[in-house]
C-alpha positions in Angstrom: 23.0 2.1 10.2 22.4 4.6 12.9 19.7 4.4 15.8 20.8 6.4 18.3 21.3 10.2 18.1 20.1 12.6 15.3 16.2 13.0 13.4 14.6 10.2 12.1 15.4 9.5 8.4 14.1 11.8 6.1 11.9 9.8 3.1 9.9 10.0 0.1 6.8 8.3 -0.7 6.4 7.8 -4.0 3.3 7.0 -5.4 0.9 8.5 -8.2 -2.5 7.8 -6.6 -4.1 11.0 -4.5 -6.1 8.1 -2.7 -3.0 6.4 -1.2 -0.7 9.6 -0.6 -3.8 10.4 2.1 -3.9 7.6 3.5 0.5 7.2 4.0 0.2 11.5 5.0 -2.6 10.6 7.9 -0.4 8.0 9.8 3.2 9.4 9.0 2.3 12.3 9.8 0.8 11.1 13.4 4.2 9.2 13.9 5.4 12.1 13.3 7.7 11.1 10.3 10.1 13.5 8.0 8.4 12.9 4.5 7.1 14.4 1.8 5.2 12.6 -1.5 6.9 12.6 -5.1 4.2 11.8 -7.7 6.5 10.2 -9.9 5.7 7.2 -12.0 7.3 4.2 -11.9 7.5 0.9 -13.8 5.1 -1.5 -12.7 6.9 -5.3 -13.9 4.2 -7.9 -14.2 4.8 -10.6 -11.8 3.0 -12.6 -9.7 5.0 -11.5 -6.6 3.5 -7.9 -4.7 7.3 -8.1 -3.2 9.2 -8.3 -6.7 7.0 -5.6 -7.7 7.5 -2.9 -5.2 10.9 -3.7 -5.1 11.8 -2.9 -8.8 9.5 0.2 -8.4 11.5 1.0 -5.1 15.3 0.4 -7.3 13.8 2.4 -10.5 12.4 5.8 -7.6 15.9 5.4 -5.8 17.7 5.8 -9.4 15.7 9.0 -10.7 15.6 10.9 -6.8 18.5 9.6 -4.8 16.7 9.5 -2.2 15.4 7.0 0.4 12.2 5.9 -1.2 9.2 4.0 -0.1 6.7 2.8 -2.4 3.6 0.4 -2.4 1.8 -2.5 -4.4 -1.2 -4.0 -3.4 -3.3 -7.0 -4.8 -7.1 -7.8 -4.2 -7.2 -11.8 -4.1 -10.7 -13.7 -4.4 -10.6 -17.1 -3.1 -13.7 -18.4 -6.0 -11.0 -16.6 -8.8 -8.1 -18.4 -7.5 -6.4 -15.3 -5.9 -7.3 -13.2 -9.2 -6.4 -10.3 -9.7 -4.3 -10.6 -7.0 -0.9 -8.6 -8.4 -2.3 -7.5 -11.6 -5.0 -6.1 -9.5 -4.3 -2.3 -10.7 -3.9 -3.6 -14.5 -7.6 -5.2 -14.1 -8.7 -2.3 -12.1 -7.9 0.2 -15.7 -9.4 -2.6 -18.2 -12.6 -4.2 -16.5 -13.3 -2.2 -13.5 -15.4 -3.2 -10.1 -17.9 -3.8 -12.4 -16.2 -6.6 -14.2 -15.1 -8.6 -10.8 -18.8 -7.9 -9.7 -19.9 -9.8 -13.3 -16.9 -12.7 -13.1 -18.7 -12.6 -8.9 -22.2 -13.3 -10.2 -23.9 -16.5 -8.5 -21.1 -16.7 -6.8 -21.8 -18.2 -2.9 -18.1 -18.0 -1.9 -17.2 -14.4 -1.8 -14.2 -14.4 0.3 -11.1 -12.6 -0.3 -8.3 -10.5 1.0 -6.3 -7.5 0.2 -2.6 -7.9 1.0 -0.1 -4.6 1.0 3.5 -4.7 0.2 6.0 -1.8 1.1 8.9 -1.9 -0.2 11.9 0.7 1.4 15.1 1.7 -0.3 18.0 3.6 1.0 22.0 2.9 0.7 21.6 3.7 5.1 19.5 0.4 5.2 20.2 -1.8 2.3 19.3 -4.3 1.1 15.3 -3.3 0.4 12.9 -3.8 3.3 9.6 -4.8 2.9 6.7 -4.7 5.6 3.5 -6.3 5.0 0.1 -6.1 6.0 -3.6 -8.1 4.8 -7.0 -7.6 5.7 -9.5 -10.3 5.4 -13.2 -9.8 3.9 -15.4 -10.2 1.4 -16.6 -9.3 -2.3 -20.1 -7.4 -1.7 -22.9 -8.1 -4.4 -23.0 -4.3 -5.5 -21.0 -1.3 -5.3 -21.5 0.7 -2.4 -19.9 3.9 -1.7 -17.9 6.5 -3.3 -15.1 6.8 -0.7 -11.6 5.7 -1.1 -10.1 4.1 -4.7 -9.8 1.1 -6.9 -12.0 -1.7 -5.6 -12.6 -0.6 -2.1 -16.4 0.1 -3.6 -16.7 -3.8 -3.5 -14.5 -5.0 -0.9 -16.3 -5.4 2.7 -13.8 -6.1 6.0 -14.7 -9.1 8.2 -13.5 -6.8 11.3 -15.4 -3.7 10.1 -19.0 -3.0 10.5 -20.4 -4.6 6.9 -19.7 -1.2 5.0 -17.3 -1.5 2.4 -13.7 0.4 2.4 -15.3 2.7 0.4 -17.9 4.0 2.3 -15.4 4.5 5.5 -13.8 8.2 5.4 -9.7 7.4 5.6 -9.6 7.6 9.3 -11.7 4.6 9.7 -10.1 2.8 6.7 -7.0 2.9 8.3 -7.8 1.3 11.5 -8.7 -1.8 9.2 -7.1 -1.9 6.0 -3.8 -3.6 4.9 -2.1 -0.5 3.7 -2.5 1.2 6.8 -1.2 -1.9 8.8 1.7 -2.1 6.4 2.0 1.3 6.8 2.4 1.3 10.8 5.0 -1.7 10.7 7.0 0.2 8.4 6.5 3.7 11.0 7.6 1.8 13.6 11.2 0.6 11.8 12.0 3.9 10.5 11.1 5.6 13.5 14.2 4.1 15.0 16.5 5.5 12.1 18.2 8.2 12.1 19.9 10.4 9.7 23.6 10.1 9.1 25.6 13.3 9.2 28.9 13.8 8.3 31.3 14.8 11.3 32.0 18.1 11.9 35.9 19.1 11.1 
């Protein structure tokens, strides 16, 4: 592993969802990072573990590109569901919607809950995978508000923000808050510090 000398490490960010690749392009781009986005799909295992699942995601995007790959799972965890949907949170997202965490929310007092991000980074440079974190505690709101943003950001309202939900916040403001974005910055400051290996000149 190199730290000294050279660019930063080159890397792709590999991720499906337009909503995500603008929020990883805003604060790469302002670390000034060497990136660019593949919208490639990858297998999404279902386990209870964010890190188990961005990992085999991160193994699988390494295989196809042979690149060094970055990729991201998320979970939504509501402390009345017992952390539900928690990991499976994009597999609830396609079958029941906001809508259907707003009805399992109904008379519900406790509406607490937490987003948690988890990056996972693969490249032979830096092996074995590395994973940054971030979370962002808040609440469930009792509608949905706003058309900003993806997933359940409609419904989810930061305890640090200013009681609108994620996804009535343009990305700028989202990412001064939200978990990705803090996972995001963690993960900008390692790589900053990496640098491309070249071979020596003969």
């Amino acid at each position: 592993m190199s730290r000294s000398g050279g660019r930063s490490l080159r890397f792709v960010v590999v991720t499906r969802n337009p909503g995500k690749a603008r929020e990883f392009e805003k604060i790469f781009s302002e670390c000034g990072l060497r990136f660019r986005v593949e919208p490639m799909e990858t297998p999404e295992i279902q386990s209870e573990d964010l890190r188990e699942v961005a990992e085999k995601s991160a193994l699988y995007a390494y295989d196809v590109l042979r690149e060094p790959v970055m990729v991201e799972d998320a979970g939504l965890f509501i402390e009345a569901l017992n952390g539900f949907p928690g990991p499976f949170s994009s597999y609830v997202y396609k079958t029941i919607g906001v809508e259907g965490i707003l009805k399992l929310m109904r008379g519900v007092e406790d509406r607490r809950a937490r987003f948690i991000s988890v990056i996972a980074f693969y490249s032979p440079i830096t092996e074995p995978v590395k994973f940054f974190t971030g979370e962002v505690e808040g609440y469930i709101s009792e509608e949905v508000r706003g058309s900003k943003g993806f997933g359940f950001d409609p419904i989810f309202v930061p305890a640090e923000g200013d009681g609108r939900t994620f996804g009535e916040m343009e990305v700028e403001e989202k990412n001064k808050l939200s978990h990705r974005a803090r996972a995001a910055r963690k993960f900008a400051e390692w790589i900053s510090g990496i640098r491309e290996v070249t071979p020596p000149y003969e």
